[in-house]
Each structure stands twice: as C-alpha cells, then as structure tokens.
C-alpha positions in Angstrom: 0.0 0.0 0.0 1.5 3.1 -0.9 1.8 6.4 0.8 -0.4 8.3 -1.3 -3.4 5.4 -0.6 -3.3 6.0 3.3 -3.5 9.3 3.1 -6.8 8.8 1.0 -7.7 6.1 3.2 -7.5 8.1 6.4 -9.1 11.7 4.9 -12.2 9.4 3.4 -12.3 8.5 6.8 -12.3 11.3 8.6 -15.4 12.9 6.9 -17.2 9.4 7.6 -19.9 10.6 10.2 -21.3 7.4 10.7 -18.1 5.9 12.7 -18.0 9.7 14.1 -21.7 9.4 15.1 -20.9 6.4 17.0 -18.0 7.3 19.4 -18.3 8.7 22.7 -15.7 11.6 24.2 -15.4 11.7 28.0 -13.6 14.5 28.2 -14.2 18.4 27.6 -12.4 19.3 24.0 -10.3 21.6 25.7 -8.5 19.2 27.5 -8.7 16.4 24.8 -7.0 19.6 22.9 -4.3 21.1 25.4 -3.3 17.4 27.2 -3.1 16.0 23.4 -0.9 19.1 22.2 1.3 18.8 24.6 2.0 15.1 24.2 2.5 15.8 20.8 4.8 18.5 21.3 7.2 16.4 23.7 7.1 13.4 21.2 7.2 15.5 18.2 5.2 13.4 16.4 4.4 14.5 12.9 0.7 13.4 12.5 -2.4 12.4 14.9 -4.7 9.4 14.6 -7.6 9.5 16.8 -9.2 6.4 17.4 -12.1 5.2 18.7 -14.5 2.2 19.2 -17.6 1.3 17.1 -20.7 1.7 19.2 -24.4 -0.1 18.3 -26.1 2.7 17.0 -29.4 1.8 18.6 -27.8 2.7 21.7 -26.2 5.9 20.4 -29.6 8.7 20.2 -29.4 11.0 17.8 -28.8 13.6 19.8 -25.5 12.9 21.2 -24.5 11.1 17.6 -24.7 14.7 16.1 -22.9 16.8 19.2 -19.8 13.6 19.2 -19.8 14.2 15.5 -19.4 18.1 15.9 -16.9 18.2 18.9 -14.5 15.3 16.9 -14.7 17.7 13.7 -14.0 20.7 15.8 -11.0 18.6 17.3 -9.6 17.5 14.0 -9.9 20.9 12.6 -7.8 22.6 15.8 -5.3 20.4 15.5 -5.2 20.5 11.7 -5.7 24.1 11.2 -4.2 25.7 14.3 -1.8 23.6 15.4 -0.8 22.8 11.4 -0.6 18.9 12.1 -2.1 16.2 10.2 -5.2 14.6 11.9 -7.5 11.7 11.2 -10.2 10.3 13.1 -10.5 6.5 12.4 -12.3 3.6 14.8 -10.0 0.7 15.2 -11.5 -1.7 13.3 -11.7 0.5 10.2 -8.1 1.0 10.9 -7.5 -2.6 11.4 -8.9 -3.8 8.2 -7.9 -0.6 6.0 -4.7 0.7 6.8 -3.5 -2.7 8.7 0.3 -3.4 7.8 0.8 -0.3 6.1 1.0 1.2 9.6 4.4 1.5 9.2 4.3 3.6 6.2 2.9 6.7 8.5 6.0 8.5 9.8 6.0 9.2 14.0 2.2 8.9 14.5 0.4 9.9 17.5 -1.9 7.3 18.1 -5.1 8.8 20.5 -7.9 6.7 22.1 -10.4 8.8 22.8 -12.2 6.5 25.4 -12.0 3.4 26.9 -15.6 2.4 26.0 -17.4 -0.2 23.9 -15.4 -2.9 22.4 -12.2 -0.8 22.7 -10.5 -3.3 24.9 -11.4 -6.3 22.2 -10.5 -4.4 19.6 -6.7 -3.3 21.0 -5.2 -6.5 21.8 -6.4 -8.0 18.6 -4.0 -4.9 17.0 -1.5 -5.6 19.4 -0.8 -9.0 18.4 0.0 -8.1 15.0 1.2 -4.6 15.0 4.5 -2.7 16.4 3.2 -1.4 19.8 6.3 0.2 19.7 6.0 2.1 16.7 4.0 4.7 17.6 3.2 6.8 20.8 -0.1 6.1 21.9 -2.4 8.1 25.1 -5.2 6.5 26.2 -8.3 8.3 28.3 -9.8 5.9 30.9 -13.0 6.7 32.0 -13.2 7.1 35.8 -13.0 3.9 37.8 -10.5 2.3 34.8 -7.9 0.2 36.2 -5.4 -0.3 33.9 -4.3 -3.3 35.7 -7.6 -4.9 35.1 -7.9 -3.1 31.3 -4.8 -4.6 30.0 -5.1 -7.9 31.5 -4.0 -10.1 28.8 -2.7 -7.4 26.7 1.0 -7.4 25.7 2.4 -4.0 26.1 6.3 -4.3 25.3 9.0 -3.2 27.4 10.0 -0.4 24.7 6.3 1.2 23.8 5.7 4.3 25.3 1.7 3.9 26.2 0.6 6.6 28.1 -3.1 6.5 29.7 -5.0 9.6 31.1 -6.9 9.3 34.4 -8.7 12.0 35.3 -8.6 13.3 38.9 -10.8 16.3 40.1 -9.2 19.5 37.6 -6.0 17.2 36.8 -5.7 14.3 34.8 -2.4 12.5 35.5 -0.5 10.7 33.0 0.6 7.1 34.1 2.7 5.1 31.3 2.2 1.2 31.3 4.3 -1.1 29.9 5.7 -5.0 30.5 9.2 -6.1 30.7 8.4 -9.7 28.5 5.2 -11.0 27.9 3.1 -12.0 30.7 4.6 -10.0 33.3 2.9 -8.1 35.6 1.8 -4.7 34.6 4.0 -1.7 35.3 3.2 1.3 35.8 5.6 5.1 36.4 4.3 8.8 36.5 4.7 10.7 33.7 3.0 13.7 33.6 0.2 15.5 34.9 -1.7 18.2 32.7 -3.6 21.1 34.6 -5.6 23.8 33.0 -3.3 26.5 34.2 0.2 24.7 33.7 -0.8 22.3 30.6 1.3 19.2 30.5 4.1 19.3 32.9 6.7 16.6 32.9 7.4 14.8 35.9 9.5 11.7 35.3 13.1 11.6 33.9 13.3 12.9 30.3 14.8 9.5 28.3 13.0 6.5 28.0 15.9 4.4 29.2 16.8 7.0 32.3 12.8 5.9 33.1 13.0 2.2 32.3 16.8 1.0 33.4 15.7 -1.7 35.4 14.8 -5.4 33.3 13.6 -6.4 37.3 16.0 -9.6 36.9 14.9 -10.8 33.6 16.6 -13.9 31.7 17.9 -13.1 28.6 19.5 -15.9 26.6 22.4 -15.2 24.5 24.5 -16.9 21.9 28.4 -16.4 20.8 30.9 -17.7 18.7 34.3 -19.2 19.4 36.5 -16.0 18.0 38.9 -14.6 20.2 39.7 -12.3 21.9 36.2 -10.9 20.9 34.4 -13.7 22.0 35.8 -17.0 24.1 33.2 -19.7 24.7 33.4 -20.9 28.2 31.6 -24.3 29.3 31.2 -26.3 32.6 32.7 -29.8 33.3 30.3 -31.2 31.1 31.1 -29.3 28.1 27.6 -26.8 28.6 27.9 -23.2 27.8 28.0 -21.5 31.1 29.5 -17.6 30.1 31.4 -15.9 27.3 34.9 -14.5 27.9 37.2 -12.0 26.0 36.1 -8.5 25.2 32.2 -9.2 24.7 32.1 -11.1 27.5 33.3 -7.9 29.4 30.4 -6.1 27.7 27.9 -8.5 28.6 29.3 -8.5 32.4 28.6 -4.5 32.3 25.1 -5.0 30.6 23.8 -7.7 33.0 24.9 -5.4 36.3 23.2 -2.3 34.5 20.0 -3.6 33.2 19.5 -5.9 36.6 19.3 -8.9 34.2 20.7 -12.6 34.0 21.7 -13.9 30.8 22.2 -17.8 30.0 23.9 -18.9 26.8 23.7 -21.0 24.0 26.5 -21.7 21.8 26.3 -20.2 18.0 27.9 -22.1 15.4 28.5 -19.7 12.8 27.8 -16.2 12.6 24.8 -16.7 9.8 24.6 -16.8 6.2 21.3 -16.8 4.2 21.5 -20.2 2.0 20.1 -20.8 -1.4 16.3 -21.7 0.2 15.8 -18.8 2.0 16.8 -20.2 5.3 19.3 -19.0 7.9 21.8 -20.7 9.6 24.3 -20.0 12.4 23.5 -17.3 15.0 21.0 -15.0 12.3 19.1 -18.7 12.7 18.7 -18.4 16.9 17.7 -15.1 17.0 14.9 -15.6 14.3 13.8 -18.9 15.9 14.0 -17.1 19.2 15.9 -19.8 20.7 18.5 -16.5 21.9 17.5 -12.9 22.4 20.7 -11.4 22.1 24.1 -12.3 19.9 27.1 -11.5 21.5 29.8 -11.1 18.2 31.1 -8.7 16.0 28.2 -9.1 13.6 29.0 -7.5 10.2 25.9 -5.4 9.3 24.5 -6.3 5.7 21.5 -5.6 3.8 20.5 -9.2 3.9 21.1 -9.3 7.7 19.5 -6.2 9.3 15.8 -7.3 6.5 16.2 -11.1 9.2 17.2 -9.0 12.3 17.9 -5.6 14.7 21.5 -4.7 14.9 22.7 -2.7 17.9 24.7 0.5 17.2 28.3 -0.3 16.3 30.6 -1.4 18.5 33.9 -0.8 16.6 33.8 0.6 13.0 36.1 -0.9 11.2 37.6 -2.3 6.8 37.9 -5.6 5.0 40.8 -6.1 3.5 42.7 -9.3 1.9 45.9 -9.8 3.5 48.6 -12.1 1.9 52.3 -12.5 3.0 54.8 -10.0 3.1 56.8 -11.1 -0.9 60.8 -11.4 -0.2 63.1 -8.6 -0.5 65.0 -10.1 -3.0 65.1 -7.7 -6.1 67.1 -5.6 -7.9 66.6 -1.6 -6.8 69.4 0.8 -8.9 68.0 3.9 -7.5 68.8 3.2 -4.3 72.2 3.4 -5.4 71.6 7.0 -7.6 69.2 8.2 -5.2 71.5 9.6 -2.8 72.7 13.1 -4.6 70.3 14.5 -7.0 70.8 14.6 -11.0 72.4 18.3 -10.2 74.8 16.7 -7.9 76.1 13.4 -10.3 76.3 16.3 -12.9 78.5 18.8 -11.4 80.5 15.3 -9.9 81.4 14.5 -13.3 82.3 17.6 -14.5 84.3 17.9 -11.6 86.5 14.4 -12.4 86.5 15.9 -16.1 87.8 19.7 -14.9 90.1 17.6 -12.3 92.0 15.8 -15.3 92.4 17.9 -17.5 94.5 20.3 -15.3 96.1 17.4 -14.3 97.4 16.7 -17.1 98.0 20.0 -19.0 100.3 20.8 -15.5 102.0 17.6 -15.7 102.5 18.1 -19.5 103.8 21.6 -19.2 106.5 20.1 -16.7 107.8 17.6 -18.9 108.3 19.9 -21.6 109.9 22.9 -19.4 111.4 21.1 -16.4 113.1 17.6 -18.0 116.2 16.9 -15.2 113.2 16.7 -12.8 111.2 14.5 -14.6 113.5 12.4 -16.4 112.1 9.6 -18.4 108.7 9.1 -16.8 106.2 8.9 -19.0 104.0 11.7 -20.0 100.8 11.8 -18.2 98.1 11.1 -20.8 94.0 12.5 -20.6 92.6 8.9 -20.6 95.0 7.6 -17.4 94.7 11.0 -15.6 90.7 10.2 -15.7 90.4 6.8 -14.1 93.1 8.0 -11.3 90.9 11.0 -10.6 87.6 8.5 -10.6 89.7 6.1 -8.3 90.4 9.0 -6.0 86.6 9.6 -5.6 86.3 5.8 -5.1 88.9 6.0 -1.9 91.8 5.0 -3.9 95.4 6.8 -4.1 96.8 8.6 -6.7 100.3 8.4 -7.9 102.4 11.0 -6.2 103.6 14.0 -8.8 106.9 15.7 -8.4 104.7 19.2 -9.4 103.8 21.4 -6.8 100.9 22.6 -8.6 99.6 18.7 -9.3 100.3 18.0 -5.4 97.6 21.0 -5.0 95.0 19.8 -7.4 95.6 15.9 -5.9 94.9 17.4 -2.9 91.8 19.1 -3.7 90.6 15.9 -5.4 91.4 14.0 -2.2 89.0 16.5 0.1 86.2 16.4 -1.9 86.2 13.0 -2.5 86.8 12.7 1.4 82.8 14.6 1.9 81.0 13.5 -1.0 82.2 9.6 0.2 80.8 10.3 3.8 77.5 11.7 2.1 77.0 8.9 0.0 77.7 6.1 2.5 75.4 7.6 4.9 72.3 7.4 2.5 73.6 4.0 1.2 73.7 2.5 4.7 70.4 4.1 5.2 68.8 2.2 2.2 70.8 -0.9 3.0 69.5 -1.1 6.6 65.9 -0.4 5.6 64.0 -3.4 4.6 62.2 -3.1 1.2 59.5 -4.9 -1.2 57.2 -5.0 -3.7 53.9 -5.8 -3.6 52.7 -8.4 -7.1 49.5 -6.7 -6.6 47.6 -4.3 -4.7 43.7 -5.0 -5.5 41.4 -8.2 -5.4 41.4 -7.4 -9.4 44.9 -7.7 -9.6 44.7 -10.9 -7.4 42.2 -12.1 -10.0 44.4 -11.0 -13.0 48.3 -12.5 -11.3 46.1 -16.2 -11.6 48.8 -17.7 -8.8 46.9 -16.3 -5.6 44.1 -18.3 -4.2 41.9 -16.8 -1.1 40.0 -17.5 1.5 36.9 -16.4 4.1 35.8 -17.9 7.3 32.6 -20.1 6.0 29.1 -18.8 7.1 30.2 -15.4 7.5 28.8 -12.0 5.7 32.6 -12.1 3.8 31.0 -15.4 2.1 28.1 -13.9 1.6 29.8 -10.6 -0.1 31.3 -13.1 -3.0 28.3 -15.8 -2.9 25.9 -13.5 -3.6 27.0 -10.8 -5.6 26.7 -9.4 -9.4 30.0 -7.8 -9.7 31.7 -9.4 -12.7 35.4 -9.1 -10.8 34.0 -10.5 -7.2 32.0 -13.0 -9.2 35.0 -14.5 -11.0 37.1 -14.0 -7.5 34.6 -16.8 -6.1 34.5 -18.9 -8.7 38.3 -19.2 -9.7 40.5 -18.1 -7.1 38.3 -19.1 -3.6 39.5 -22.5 -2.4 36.8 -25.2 -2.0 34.1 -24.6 1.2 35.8 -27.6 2.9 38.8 -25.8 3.1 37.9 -22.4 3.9 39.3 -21.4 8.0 36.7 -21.8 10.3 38.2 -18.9 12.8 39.8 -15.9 11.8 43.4 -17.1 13.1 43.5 -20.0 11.5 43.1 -18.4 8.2 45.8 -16.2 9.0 48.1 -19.0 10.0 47.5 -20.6 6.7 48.7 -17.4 5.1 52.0 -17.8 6.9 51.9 -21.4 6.3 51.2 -21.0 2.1 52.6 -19.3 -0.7 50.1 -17.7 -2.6 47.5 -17.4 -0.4 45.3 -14.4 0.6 42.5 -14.0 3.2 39.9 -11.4 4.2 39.5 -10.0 7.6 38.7 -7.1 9.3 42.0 -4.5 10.1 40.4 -4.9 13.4 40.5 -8.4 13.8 44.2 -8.2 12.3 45.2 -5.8 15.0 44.0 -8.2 17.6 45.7 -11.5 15.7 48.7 -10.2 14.2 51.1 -11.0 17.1 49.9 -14.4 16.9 51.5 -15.2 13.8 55.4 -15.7 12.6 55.2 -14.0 9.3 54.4 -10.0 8.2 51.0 -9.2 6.6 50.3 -7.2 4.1 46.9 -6.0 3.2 45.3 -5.4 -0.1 43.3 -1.9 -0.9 39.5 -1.8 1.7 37.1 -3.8 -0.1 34.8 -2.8 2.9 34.1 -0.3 5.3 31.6 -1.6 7.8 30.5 -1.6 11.3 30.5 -4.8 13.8 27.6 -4.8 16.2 25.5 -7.1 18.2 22.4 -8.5 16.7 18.8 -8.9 18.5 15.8 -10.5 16.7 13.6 -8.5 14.9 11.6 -6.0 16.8 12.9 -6.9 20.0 11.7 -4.8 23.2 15.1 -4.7 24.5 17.5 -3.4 21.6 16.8 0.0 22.9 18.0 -0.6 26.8 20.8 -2.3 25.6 21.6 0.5 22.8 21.4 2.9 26.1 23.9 0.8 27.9 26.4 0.8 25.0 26.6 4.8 24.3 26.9 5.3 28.2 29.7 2.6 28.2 30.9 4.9 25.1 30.9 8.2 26.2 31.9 7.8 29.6 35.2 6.0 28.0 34.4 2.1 29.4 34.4 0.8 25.9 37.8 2.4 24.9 39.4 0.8 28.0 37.3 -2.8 27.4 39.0 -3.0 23.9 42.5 -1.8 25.5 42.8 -4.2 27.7 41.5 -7.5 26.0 43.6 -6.0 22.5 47.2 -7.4 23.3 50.1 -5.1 23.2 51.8 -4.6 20.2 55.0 -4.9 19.3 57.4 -4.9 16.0 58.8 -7.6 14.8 61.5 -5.6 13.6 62.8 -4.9 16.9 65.9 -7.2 16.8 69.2 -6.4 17.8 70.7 -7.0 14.6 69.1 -6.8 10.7 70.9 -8.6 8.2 71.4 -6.9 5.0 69.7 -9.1 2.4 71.7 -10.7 -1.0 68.7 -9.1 -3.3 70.1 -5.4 -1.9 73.9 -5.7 -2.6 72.9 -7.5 -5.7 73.6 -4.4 -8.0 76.9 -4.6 -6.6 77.5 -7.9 -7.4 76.3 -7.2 -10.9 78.8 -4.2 -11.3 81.2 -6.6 -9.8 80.6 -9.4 -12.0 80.5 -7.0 -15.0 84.1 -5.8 -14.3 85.3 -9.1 -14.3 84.0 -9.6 -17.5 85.0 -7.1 -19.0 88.9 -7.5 -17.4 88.8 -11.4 -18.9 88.0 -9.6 -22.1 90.8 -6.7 -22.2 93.2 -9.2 -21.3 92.2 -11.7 -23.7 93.0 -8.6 -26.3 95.8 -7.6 -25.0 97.1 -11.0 -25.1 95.8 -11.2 -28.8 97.7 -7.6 -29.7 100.7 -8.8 -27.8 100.8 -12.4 -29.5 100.4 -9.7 -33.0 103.6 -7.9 -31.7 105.6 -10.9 -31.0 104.8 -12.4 -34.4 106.0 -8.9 -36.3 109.7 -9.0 -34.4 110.6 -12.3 -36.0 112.8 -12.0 -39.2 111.9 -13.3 -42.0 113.4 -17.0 -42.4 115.8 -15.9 -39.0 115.7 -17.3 -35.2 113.2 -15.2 -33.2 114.9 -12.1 -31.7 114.9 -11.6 -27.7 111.9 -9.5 -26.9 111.7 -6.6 -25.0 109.2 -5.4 -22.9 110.4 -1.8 -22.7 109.2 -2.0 -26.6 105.7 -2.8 -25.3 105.4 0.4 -23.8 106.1 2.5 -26.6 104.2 0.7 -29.2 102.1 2.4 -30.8 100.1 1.4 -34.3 101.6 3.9 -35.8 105.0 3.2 -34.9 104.4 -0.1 -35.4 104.0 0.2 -39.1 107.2 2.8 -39.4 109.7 1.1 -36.9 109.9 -2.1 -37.8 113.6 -1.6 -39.5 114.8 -0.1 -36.3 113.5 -3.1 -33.7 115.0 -5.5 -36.2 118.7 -3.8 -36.1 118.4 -3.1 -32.6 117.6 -6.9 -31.5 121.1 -7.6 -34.2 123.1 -5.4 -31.8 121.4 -6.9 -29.5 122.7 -10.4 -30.0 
C-alpha cells in the first residue's frame, strides 16, 4: 500500500460521520486539545490518529450522535488548522482492516484513544498482536474507575512502547505510562505527567525513556556467541555446557547484566549466519529468528540481507575488510637506491668535476715535462685517458700516484678532500637504504589478485565475507569466487587459523577485518600485508527482529561509550603490540647488494675480455719481431710500452737492427 493510498484512506475516513456518530468523548475538547498538544509537542510526532470504538447505533440517540460528531470535527480541525498537524479520526477496526500493515508507512504517529468504552479493549489487543506497539506513541483516556491493571489484562504492552493512559482526577488528569518487561509480566506502571488547565502538560519523570525504564527487574535473557577470540571465548562447565562468554564481549555483557539488573544464559552459535540458497538462515542469524537466543554476542557485520532477518545494535567498533597475503621477499634488484643519494644536479656537477680535475692534471703535468726535464727524467707523460680513471679512483677512496709538481700535489689534494665529503655523504644514505627493509607488492587489488592467476583466497565459512562473494553481481568478485576461492571444505573456520594458513602457504590471501588483524597479528610468525579496503563496515550485536530490548541495551552501550568504558574494554583484552623488527641485529639481504655484485661481476668480464685482447695484440707484436726465415729475436718489454700502431707500421727496420746489436 502506498503512501499516497493511506493518506486517502485516512481523509475518506475522517469525513465518515457514521463511525463519528458512534463514538463517545469523556472528556471536555479543551483538554482532549491542550493534554493531546502537549503530548504531541514532547514526542514531536508529525501526525495524529484519533481512534475510537464502534458503538451499536441503537444505543447511540441521535442527539449525542450529532454533538460527538461536531466536537470530533471541531478537534480535528484545531489540531489540523491551528496547530498545522495532520489529523485523522479513524475507529479501530476501520483502521484494522484498511490501513492494517501499512501502519508503518505513516512517519511518528500519535496514536489517541479517545475512550475506553465499547469494544475498545477487544479491539486493542487484537492490533497488538500483530502490530509494532512500539512504533507509535499512543495516550489513552480511561473513563473514571479504569484500572489499567484490570484493562490490559491479557494485553501485551512491550517493554519499549511508550503507552501513556489519562486518568482523570478532580481538575487534573495525571499521566501514568504502562508497559511490560516480557510478555506476561505483571503490569507496570511510572508517572509521567500531569496536565492542569493553568500549567498544561508538565513533565514529571526523567526525560529519556531508558533513564525511566533501566531496570529489566531480573529478567533472563538468553544469549548466543561464537568461538572468535579475543572478541568472543566460549566458556563451558565440566560437562562441556555453555555457562559464560569471555574476552572482550564477555566484558560487555558482564557490564550489561549489572546495569539492566538482568541474567543472561547462553547458548552456543555455530556460525555467525549466512542466508542459504532456500531462503533459510543458519548460524546465530538462525537463533535469533527462531527465538531460541534474544541477544548475539559477536562482531556481527551489518549487511543488507542481515538487518531485513534481524535488529542490529549501534556499532561497536567501525572498522575495513581487506585481503591480507604475506609480506613477498626482499629479494630484487633496486638501482635507484644506489643514484638516489645526490640528485641529477649533484652526479652532474661530480662528473664535470673528475672531467675539470683531469684535465688540469694533465695539462700541468705536461707543461712540466716539456719545461722542467732533469726533474722528470724519463717518466712517461701523463696522458688524458689515465689522468681520468686516477681522478675516478680517488673519488672511489683510492690513491693517486704521487707528482713531483707542486701545482699537481695541490690539485691531488683538492681531489682527495672532496672525494673525502661527497664519500661520507653517499655512504650515509647508502647504509640508510641498506638497513631499511624493502618490497614489492605483485598486486595491490582483489582485481589484480584475479588477474596475477597464482593467488588463491580464502573467508571464514558462514560469515557475511562469504556472503559478499556468494551473492554478488559484480563481474570481478564474481570471478574472485569462482576461480581463485579455495573449495568450502577448506575455507578457515576462525579468523586465526586463516591467518596461519597465510603464513603457512605461498600464494594465499584472506579477508578479515584490520580490526580483527590488529587483535591477531602477534599471533603469527610472518608479516601481513593488506590489499586496498574492499569494505568499510560496522560490527555490532544482533537482536531478533523487533525486539523490546535493543533500545536498553543500545542505552547501555553509548553510556559505556561516552563515559570511556568501551575504549578501556577493547584496551585491555587488545594485546600489546610490538614490532617484529625490533631485533638487535638486521641482516642486509643478497637481493640489496645485488647491483653490486652485478657491477662486480661485469668488471670481471670485462677484465677477462681486455686481457684476452691484450694477449691477442701482444701475441700480434711478437709475431711482427721475428725475421723473416731468421731465429726469433729476444723480446723486450720496454718496446711494449712504446708501441704504438703507428710506430708499429714505421719502426719495424729499427726493432730488427736493434735486436742484431742486441745479439
């Protein structure tokens, strides 16, 4: 029924004067006007439904048919003209058979019964056995004499409706809400109000509903858990019988049960709850639906599926799925760490500098051999290419050789000191990004999981994480269950376990909570890494549907919240962290030196190969000083040093007479 069809219903109605005709008002309009508007006021309720019972008109005369009819049309119209309020007059078995389910569809009603006469009492707890009593915010006028012990015999009012009734007493009518802790109770009855023409409707109870109604006067409340710590530890008797939950719910529950003046007994969940291909439930959702538990004591994710089969409680800790999967080695190859230290600028100007550094190195040494030969002798002249790899070697911590020039002992020296501060600089950052331990991730998404095709995954079985992949029509998540998600056989059945088989396996991945992970991690010998959130969500506790006490216990939990109790709860059952990194010593790994080895190894390589040609040049050389169809001439190295290609091709004369007057 939609919105737009109650409205009609309840205006057609209103302007019915036959049910009108038939109803009887015990009070004076004023104060059926004042005591109603300030009800209305305190509740701000958006609309008003005033109800009544359907009376034999052959006991109805005429005469007070047509003045009811007037004074209800006179109320309707104050409240829906002065007070700008939507009002309907209705007897309660039109609204049973016309508006009837649909109740829910009318936002904050005010639900008035006008008198306490006629088949009123029938009527009511046939609607209370199928409606909300909750809902709405009803006020009742009793005629005088009305006990509403005797009234509501047999009459379920829940612990968590607010059903005023009105007695009248001289010039005041005092206001007395009524309610039951569980069905079949005793009736009980607090003061909430009294209305007097002079002072309307003055409060006189406490203002919340839950400052008025702490007390559950010992009432047995069975709950059921699940076998997760440190959220939840089942504890049973000698004969295996759940007797208490332990761990940080079972510190909640311990705070709850002192509170509310409640007892709780338990019964063991198996499962958190899934809803299965035939529309059944299993697991904890299943108890509280059946009714065989009033209360579920986990960290329930809350899901679309979940809260249409049951009432959550607000969150207990807010908190984001992700997949975690083991840290991947270390071992790879990472050249910027070894550039990274100086900037582009600063390898730049270094070069130049080497380059500069050489070639006045040189040009000085060349000048003295040309102007200043008794000091020089016959050393060799210093050349561009040598002067360059001594200068690099210099920067590398290696000597140079000594110069008898002043002026190249100067620029040596200058070469030394700033290779002396640019080396300290450079080892510094290098040891820095030696010590740190680095890696790289394959992937960082559940698609990229799906795409890498060597990563399987799993969920704890029966859990709303099952249901996220079971029952969705994403194309990616879809293929995530059907490909990558190991068989249900092997799926964890706690949360630790599935992180111990991520330790245990290569190439496994498994979806938790960060919470649950901050609780769990110390418990494992290997580092986790997490995938991007797949989920942000809230864990709560779960009632069944409608139930009377979500609200005392929702009271409970923001006190416990806001006066810092749940902070210190999760503190202390949360063990302390610690790094696993906090070792005296950390080993510097083969895949971070490997670049050196690589440079190492390459300069090997290429020293096999120069000497391999120098061999081949010199094996050349040897060949050209043997005469042609003469003994091979003694061979001398000094000639190695001045060979040249050139002078090999014009000297050849000269090496052949000099090895004759040799012999």
């Amino acid at each position: 029924m939609t919105p737009v069809r109650i409205v009609l219903i309840l205006a057609t109605t209103s302007f019915s004067l036959q049910p009108i005709g038939f109803c009887q008002l015990i009070r004076p309009n004023y104060v059926y006007r004042n005591l109603i508007s300030g009800i209305h006021d305190h509740f701000n309720n958006t609309c008003i439904l005033l109800l009544h019972a359907t009376v034999d008109p052959l006991t109805s005369p005429d005469g007070i048919r047509t003045r009811n009819a007037v004074r209800l049309l006179n109320l309707q119209r104050y409240f829906s003209q002065e007070r700008h309020t939507r009002t309907a007059i209705m007897d309660l078995a039109t609204f049973t058979s016309k508006v009837g389910i649909d109740y829910f569809r009318i936002k904050r009603p005010l639900f008035v019964i006008l008198n306490d006469q006629g088949d009123i009492r029938q009527l009511l707890t046939n609607i209370s056995t199928w409606i909300t009593m909750a809902y709405p915010t009803w006020i009742m006028f009793l005629s005088e004499g009305t006990e509403p012990a005797e009234f509501f015999k047999g009459m379920n009012i829940p612990f968590d409706c607010e059903f005023m009734v009105s007695n009248n007493v001289g010039q005041t009518e005092v206001i007395t809400e009524v309610y039951r802790v569980s069905p079949g109770d005793v009736l009980r009855t607090s003061n909430f109000a009294i209305w007097t023409p002079e002072g309307g409707v003055r409060i006189t109870g406490l203002q919340g509903l839950y400052q008025r109604r702490a007390d559950l006067f010992g009432k047995t409340l069975w709950v059921t858990s699940i076998q997760n710590p440190p959220m939840s530890t089942i504890l049973n008797d000698e004969h295996g019988e759940m007797i208490g939950i332990g761990g940080m719910f079972g510190r909640i529950l311990d705070i709850l049960e002192d509170n509310m003046n409640c007892s709780f007994r338990y019964v063991e969940g198996k499962a958190w709850g899934v809803l299965s291909p035939n529309g059944t439930w299993n697991g904890m959702i299943a108890l509280l639906i059946d009714k065989v538990a009033d209360l579920a004591a986990s960290e329930l994710v809350l899901t679309s599926t979940r809260i249409n089969a049951v009432d959550f409680t607000i969150p207990i800790i807010s908190s984001r799925f992700h997949t975690y999967i083991k840290r991947p080695s270390s071992l790879f190859i990472s050249w910027k760490g070894y550039t990274a230290p100086f900037a582009t600028s600063i390898w730049l100007a270094l070069g130049s500098l080497i380059i500069l550094s050489s070639v006045v190195i040189t040009v000085t040494e060349y000048v003295g051999h040309r102007y200043d030969v008794n000091r020089y002798g016959d050393s060799p002249r210093p050349r561009l290419g040598s002067t360059v790899l001594a200068v690099f070697g210099a920067f590398c911590g290696q000597g140079m050789l000594a110069s008898v020039l002043p002026t190249t002992r100067a620029a040596h020296l200058t070469v030394h000191l700033t290779s002396v501060i640019l080396i300290a600089a450079y080892s510094a950052a290098l040891i820095s990004f030696l010590a740190v331990q680095t890696f790289t991730m394959p992937f960082t998404t559940m698609e990229g999981l799906l795409r890498d095709g060597t990563y399987r995954f799993g969920v704890t079985p029966n859990s709303a994480e099952y249901s996220l992949f079971s029952n969705t029509t994403d194309p990616v998540l879809r293929a995530l269950f059907e490909e990558r998600m190991v068989p249900d056989e092997q799926l964890p059945i706690t949360y630790i376990e599935g992180l111990h088989t991520v330790c245990r396996e290569d190439g496994y991945g498994f979806m938790i909570t960060d919470t649950m992970v901050g609780a769990l991690e110390n418990q494992v010998d290997c580092a986790l890494e997490a995938l991007e959130t797949m989920l942000q969500t809230s864990l709560a506790m779960a009632v069944a549907k409608n139930s009377p006490y979500r609200g005392i216990i929702d009271a409970n939990i923001l006190m416990m919240r806001d006066g810092g109790i749940l902070n210190r709860i999760i503190e202390s059952e949360w063990p302390t962290k610690f790094s696993k990194a906090e070792e005296s010593w950390t080993s510097v790994k083969f895949g971070d030196v490997l670049p050196l080895v690589i440079v190492l190894a390459g300069g090997i390589i290429l020293g096999v190969f120069v000497a391999c040609a120098e061999r081949a040049v010199v094996g050349r050389l040897h060949c050209n000083l043997v005469p042609r169809g003469g003994r091979p001439t003694k061979f001398e190295p000094s000639a190695l040093s001045k060979y040249t290609p050139e002078s090999d091709r014009l000297s050849k004369p000269k090496i052949n007479v000099v090895s004759v007057s040799n012999k």
